[in-house]
C-alpha positions in Angstrom: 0.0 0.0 0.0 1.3 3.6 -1.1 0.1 7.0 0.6 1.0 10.7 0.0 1.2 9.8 -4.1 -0.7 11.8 -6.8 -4.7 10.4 -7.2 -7.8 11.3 -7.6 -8.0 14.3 -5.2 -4.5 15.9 -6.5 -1.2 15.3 -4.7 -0.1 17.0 -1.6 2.8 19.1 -1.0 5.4 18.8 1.8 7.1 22.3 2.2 10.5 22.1 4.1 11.1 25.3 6.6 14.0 26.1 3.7 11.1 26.6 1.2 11.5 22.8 -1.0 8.1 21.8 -2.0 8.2 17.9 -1.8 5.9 14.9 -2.5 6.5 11.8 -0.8 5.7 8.0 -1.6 5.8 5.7 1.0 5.5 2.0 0.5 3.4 0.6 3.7 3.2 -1.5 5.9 6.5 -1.3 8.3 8.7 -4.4 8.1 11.1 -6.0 10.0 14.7 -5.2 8.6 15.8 -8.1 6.5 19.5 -7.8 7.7 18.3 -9.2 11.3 19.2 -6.0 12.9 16.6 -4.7 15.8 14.6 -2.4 13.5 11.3 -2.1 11.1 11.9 -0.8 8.0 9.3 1.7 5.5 10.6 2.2 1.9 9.7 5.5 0.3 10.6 7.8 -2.0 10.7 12.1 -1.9 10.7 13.9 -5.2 12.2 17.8 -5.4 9.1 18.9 -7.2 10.0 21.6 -9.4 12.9 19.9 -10.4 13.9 18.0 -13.3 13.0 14.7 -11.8 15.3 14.6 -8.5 14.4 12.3 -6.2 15.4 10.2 -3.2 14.7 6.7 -2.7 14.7 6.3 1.0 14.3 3.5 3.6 13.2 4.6 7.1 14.9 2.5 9.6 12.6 2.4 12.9 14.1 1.8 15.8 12.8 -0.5 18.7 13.1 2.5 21.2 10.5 4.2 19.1 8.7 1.7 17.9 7.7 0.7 21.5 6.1 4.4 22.5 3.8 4.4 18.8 0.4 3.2 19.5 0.8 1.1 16.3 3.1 0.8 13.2 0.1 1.6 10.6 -0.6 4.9 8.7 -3.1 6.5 11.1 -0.5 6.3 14.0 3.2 6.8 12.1 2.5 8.6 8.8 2.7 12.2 10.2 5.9 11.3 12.4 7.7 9.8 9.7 6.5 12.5 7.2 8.1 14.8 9.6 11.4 12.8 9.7 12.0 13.1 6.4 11.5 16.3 6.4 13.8 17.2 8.9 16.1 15.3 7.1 16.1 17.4 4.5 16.0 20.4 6.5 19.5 19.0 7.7 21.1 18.5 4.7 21.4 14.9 4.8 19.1 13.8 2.3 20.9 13.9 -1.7 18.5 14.1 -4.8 19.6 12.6 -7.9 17.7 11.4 -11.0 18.7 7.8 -10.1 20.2 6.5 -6.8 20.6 4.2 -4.5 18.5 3.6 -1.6 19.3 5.8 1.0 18.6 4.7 4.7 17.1 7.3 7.4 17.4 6.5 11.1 13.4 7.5 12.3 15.0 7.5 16.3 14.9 8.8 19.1 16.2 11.7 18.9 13.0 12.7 17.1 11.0 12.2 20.3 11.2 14.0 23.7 10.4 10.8 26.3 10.0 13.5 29.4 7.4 15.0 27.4 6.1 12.3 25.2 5.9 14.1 22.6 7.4 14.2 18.9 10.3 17.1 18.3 11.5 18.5 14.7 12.6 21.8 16.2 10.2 24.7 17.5 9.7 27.0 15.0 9.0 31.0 15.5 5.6 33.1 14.4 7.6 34.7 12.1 9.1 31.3 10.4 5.8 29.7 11.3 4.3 32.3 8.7 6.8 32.6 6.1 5.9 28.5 6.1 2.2 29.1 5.5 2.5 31.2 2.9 5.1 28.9 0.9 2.6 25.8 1.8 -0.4 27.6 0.4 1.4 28.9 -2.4 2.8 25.4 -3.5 0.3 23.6 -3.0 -2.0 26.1 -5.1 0.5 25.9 -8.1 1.4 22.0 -7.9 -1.1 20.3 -6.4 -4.4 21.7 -7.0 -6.6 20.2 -4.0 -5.0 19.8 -0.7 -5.8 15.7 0.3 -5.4 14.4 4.0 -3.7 11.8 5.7 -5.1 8.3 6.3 -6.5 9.5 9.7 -8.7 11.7 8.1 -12.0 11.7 7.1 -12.6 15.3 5.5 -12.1 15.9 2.1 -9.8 18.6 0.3 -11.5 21.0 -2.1 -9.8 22.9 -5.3 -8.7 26.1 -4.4 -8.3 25.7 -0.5 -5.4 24.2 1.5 -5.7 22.5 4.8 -3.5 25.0 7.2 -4.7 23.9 10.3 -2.8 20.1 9.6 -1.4 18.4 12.8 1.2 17.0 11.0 2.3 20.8 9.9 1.8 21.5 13.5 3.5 18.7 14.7 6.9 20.0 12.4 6.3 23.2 13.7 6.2 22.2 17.0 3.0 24.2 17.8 -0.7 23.4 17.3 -3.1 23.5 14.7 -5.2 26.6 16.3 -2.0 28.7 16.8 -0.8 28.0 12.9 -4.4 29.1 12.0 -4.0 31.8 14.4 -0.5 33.2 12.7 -2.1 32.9 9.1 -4.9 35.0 10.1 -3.0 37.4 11.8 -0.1 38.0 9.7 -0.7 37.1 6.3 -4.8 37.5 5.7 -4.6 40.8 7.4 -1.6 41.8 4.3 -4.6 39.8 1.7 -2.4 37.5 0.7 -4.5 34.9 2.2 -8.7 33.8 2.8 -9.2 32.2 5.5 -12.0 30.3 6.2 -12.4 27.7 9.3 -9.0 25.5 9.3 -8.6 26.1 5.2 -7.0 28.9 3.5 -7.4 29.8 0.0 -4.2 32.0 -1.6 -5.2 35.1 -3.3 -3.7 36.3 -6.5 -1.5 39.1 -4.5 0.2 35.4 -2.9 0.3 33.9 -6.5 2.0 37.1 -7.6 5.2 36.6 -5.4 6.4 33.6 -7.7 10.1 35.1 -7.9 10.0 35.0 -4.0 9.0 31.8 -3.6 11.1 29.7 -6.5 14.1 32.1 -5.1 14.1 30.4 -1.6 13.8 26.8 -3.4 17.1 27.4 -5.5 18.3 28.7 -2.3 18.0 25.8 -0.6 18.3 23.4 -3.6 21.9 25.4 -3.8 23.0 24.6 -0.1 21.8 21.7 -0.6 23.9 20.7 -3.6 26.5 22.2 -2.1 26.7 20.7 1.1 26.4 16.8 -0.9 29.2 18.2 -3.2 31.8 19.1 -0.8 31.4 15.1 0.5 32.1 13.6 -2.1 35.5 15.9 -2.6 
C-alpha cells in the first residue's frame, strides 16, 4: 500500500522550513529489517518537485526505542511522524537528490521524540518562520497540487482552491498546534490579503500567486545549499 502519491484528489505538497516543496511515496506496511538488525523498515521515496525529476529513494529505519512508545506501526499512528522525519532530514542537509540513486537509509529514532514529554520534536519554530511557512505551503500547494488531500486518519475531504492549514502534521513539524498555525495565518498574512481564511482552510489570493520570484528564489536557495553541502562530501 502507497500513501502521499498523486490520485484522484491531487497530490499534496510537503514544504520544508527552507522553502522545498516535496511529494513523498511511501510503500506501507512497516517491516522488520531483513539484515536481522533490531529495527522495522518503511521504503519511500521524496521527489524535489519543481525539479527536473530529482528524487530520493529512501528507507526509514525504525528503531525499537521508538517503535515501543507508537500506538501502532500503521498509517493513522506513524504517517505524520515519519512525514516529519524526512523532512527534517532534508531540512538538515542529509538527504541527496539525484535522477537515479541508490536507496538511502534514514534512522526514524529517538532523537526525534522528547520521552520527558512524550511528545514528537522537529525543532520549534518561531511566528515569524511559522508564517513565512504558511504562505510557501499555500502557495505550492495552489501551483502544484491543485486540492490539498489528507492523511489516512482523516476523514474530510480537500477542495480545489483551498489548503488545509490547520494540519497536525504541519503543526507537529512546527512544534506548535493546529489553532495557533491558524491563528498566525490569520494574523499575519490575511490581514496583508495575501491569504482567505475560512475555518481551518485557506485559500491564496492572486496578490500570494503574484510573489512567484520569491518563492522559486528560496527553493534554489535551498536546492543550492543543498547541492553544495552533498558536493563538498564527495571531494
Amino acid at each position: 500500500m502507497t500513501t502521499n502519491d498523486e490520485g484522484a484528489a491531487g497530490k499534496k505538497i510537503w514544504v520544508t522550513l527552507k522553502g522545498l516543496p516535496l511529494t513523498l511515496r511511501l510503500e506501507w506496511p512497516f517491516h522488520p529489517s531483513t539484515s536481522g538488525a533490531d529495527f522495522f523498515v518503511l521504503h519511500g521515496d521524496i521527489r524535489l518537485e519543481g525539479s527536473e525529476g530529482l528524487h530520493a529513494p529512501v528507507a526509514v529505519n525504525l528503531s525499537q526505542t521508538v517503535r515501543e512508545v507508537m500506538p501502532s506501526l500503521d498509517p493513522k499512528d506513524a504517517e505524520a511522524p515519519v512525514i516529519n522525519a524526512l523532512r527534517k532530514e532534508v531540512d538538515r542537509r542529509q538527504i541527496e537528490f539525484v535522477k537515479s540513486g541508490k536507496l538511502l537509509p534514514v534512522a526514524f529514532s529517538s532523537r526525534h521524540y522528547d520521552f520527558k514529554r512524550q511528545q514528537w520534536v522537529f525543532g520549534k519554530a518561531t511566528d515569524e518562520a511559522m508564517a513565512e511557512f504558511v504562505e510557501r505551503k499555500v502557495y505550492w500547494q495552489t501551483k502544484l497540487g491543485g486540492t490539498s488531500p489528507l492523511l489516512a486518519n482523516d476523514a474530510r475531504n480537500g477542495e480545489p482552491g483551498r489548503v488545509w492549514i490547520g494540519d497536525p502534521t504541519e503543526a507537529q513539524y512546527l512544534q506548535t498546534t493546529p489553532a495557533h498555525l491558524i491563528e498566525i495565518a490569520a494574523r499575519l498574512l490575511a490581514a496583508q490579503g495575501l491569504l482567505r481564511i475560512e475555518g481551518e482552510f485557506a485559500e491564496a489570493t492572486p496578490g500570494l500567486m503574484d510573489q512567484a520570484d520569491r518563492f522559486e528564489s528560496a527553493r534554489r536557495r535551498a536546492m543550492e545549499e543543498l547541492e553544495k553541502k552533498h558536493a563538498f562530501e564527495r571531494g
